[in-house]
N, C-alpha and C positions, 0 to 999 in steps of 0.2 A: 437695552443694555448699554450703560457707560464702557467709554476706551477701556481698554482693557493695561492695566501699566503694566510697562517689558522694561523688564533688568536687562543685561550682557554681564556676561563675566568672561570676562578675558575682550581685552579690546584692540588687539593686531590684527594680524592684514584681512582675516577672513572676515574678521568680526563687519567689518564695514558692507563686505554681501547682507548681512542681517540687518543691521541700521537703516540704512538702503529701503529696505525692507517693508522693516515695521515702518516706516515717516510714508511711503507711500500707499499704507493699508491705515484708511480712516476710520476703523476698530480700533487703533494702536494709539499710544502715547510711550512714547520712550523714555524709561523715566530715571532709570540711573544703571551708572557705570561701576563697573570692578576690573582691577589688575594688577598682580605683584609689582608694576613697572609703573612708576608715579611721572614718572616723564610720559613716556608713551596715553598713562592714565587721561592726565591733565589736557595735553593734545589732543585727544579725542574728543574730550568733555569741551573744550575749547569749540572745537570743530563744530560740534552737533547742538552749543545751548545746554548743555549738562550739567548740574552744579552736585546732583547728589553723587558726588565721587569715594568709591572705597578702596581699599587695598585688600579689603577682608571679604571675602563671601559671607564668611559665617556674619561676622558687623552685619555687613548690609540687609540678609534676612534677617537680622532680628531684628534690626530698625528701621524696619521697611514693611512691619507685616500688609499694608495695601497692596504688595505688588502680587499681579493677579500669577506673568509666566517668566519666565528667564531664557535665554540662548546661553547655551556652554559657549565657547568659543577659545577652551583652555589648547594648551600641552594636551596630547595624549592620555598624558599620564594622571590630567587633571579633570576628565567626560566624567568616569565614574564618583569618585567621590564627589565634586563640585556637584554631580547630576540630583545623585543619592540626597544630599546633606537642603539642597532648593527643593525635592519631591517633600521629604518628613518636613519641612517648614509650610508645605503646602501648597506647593506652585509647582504650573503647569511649565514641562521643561521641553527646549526643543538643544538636542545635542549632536555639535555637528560630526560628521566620520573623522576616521573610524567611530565606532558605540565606545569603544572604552580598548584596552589594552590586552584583552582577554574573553574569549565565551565566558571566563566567568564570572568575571565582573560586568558583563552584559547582563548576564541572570538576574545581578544583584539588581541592575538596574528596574528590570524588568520588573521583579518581585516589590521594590521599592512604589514603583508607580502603580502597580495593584495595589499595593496596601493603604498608600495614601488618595489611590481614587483618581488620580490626575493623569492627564495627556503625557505620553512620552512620544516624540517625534523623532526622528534622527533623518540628517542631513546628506543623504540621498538625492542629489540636485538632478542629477542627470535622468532621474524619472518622470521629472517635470518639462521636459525640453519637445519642441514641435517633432525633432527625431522619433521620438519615442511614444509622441501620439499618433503620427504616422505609421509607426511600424505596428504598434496596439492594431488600429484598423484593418490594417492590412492581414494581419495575421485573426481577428475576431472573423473576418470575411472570408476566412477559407485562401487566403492565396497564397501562402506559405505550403500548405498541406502540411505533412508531419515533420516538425522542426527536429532534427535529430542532432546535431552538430552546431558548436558557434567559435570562433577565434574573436582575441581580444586581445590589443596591442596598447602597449601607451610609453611611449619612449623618446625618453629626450636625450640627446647628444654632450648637452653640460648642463645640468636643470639641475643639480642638487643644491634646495635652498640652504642649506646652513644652518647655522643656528641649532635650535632645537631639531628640527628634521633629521640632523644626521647626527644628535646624541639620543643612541636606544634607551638609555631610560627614564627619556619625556616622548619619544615618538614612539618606542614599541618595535620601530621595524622602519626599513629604506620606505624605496618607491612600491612596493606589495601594498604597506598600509595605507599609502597617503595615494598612490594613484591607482594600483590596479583594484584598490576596492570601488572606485567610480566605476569601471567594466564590467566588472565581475556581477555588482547587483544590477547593472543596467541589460544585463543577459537574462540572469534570476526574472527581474522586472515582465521584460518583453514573454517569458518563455510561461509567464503565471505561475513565478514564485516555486520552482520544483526543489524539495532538500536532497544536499551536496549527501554521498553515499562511500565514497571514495579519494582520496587524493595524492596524487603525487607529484613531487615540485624538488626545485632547487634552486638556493641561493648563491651569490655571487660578492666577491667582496673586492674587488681588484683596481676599481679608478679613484677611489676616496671620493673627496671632493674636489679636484681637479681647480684649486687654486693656483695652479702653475701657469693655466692657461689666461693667455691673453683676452681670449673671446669672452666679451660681459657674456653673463647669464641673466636670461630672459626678467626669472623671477629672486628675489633673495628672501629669507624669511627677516621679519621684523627683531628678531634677534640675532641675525647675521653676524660675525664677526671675526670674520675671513679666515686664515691661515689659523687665529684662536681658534675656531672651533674646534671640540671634537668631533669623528667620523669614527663612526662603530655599524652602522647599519649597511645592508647589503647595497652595492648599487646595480645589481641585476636579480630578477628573481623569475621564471619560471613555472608553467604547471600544468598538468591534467586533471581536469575537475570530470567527475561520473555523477547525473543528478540520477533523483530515482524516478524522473518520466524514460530514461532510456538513453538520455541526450550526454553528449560532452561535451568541455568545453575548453581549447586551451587559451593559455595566457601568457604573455610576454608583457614584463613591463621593467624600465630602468630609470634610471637617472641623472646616467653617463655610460655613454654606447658609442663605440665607432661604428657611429654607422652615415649615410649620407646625411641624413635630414629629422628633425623628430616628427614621432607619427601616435598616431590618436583615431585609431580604427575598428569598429564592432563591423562581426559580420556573422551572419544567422543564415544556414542552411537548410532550408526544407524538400521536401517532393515535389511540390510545385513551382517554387519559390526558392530564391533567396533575397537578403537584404544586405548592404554595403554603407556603414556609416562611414564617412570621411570626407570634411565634418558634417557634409550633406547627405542625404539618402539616396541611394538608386535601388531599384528596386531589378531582378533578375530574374524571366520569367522563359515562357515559349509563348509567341505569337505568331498563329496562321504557321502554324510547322516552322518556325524560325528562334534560334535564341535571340531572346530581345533585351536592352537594357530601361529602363521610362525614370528618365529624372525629372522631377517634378519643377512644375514653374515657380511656385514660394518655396521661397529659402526654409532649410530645416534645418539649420546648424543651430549649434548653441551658442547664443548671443548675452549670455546673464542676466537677461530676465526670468529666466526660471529660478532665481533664490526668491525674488518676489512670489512668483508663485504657490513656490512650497510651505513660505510661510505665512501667504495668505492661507494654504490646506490646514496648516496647524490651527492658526487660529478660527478656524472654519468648525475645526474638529473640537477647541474648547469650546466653541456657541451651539454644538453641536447639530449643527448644519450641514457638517458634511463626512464622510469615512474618513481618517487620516489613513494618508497613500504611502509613507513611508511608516512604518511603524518598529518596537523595540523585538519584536519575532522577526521579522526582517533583517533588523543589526545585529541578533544572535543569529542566525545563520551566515551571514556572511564573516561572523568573530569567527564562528567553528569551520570557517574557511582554512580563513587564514592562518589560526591558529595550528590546522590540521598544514598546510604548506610549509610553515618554518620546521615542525616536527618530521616532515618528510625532509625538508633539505638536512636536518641535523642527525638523522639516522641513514636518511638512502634506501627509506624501503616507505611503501605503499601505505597510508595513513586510510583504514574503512573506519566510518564514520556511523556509529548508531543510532 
């Protein structure tokens, strides 16, 4: 089988985990760029050796019919259609999280990728991390026992990128959609995928963007543009998740928090067991009548080779070599997460989920 040629559409900050990617998977050629931002565009294409540069998705698919798959890598507000419009042109799509702005333009997605026959991936990284094939083991092995309960935190101090992040209608939603969807499917992931039955959450809108502060922030988005932007999205959000194995799960996650320090912690409770990511694993058990903790000698944090990873699985999955591990039932259960969490913070009452 020849390379397989990879489009991008949308080429900021994320997009470069994907390039990344495809140039070290010898299946791939990377073969052309897309971005409403011709500055940005051109830079990238600079970067990487690119010449077939577009501004236009729709252009580029149609004068590009060789290209075999695409990476979304838009706005939020840009997974769904940009996803939809590269499936009916015939190419396999990998779209990073959120899936789209909505369970139901996830659907559309979904239903689009059946129709047209083709791979839909979505960009679920943290399924692919030594964490999490550590915890897989441990839990396939019986040392969890019955995993009933998990907490999930991800909270930063002054992290709100800007830009588009913190205008709702290209990102959907604060740190819910952009961080606590990384937890939340990485709990789903470990626990084998059980659907949400219940929800109840709250949102918070109170630090903006906290451009007042002195302290640089960590990350800024590629369309950053400080005190301009606007802020409409939540910077704290909140929740209780009920799956239908039995299990709960809550979640804390921000953007802008007083709190001491930002934190980025799964933690899975079983009968026998538990597990404690941050960013490392330890593992919680009884030995010889004793509580014990066993932190293991290789590192299990997440170091960003698992974007390689994932999208060596996709394209694994278009050669059909191997199951795709993040899949579009996967991003519609975590849309009708989320979806069902904004609806509980904007009412105040208990979101059941059918």
């Amino acid at each position: 089988m020849s390379k397989l040629k990879i489009g991008v559409i949308g080429v900021g900050n994320i997009s470069s985990c994907h390039i990344e990617g495809y140039l070290s998977n010898p299946d791939c050629e990377l073969y052309a760029f897309c971005d409403i931002d011709e500055k940005i565009l051109h830079e990238k294409g600079e970067k990487y050796g690119i010449t077939r540069l577009y501004t236009d998705e729709k252009k580029m698919l149609a004068e590009l019919p060789e290209l075999d798959a695409v990476s979304v890598c838009t706005w939020n507000n840009g997974h769904a259609p940009c996803s939809i419009m590269a499936l009916e042109a015939g190419k396999h799509v990998f779209c990073e999280k959120p899936m789209a702005m909505s369970a139901k333009q996830a659907e559309e997605m979904r239903a689009a990728a059946k129709k047209a026959g083709k791979i839909l991936g979505i960009g679920f990284v943290r399924r692919f991390g030594k964490d999490a094939a550590l915890a897989k083991d441990l839990i396939a092995h019986g040392q969890m026992g019955d995993i009933y309960y998990a907490k999930a935190t991800y909270i930063r101090r002054n992290g709100n990128p800007g830009g588009w992040f913190s205008d709702k209608a290209r990102s959907g939603g604060g740190p819910l959609i952009d961080l606590g969807v990384h937890v939340i499917d990485l709990v789903r992931y470990l626990e084998g995928n059980p659907k949400p039955v219940s929800v109840y959450g709250a949102t918070y809108t109170k630090l903006y963007n906290r451009e007042e502060l002195a302290d640089r922030k960590a990350y800024v988005s590629a369309s950053y543009r400080g005190k301009e932007d606007v802020c409409d999205v939540e910077d704290l959000a909140c929740a209780m998740i009920r799956f239908d194995n039995g299990s709960t799960l809550t979640v804390e996650t921000s953007y802008s928090l007083n709190v001491e320090k930002d934190e980025g912690k799964v933690e899975l409770f079983g009968t026998k067991g538990g597990i404690t990511i941050d960013p490392d694993l330890v593992f919680h058990t009884v030995t010889e009548n004793r509580m014990s903790d066993i932190r293991f000698a290789s590192r299990t944090g997440f170091d960003g080779s698992e974007f390689a990873a994932e999208l060596a699985n996709f394209v694994g999955a278009i050669k059909g070599e191997q199951d795709l591990i993040s899949t579009a039932d996967d991003g519609i259960e975590i849309m009708r997460i989320l979806d069902a969490v904004y609806e509980s913070a904007k009412t105040g009452h208990e979101v059941v989920l059918k």
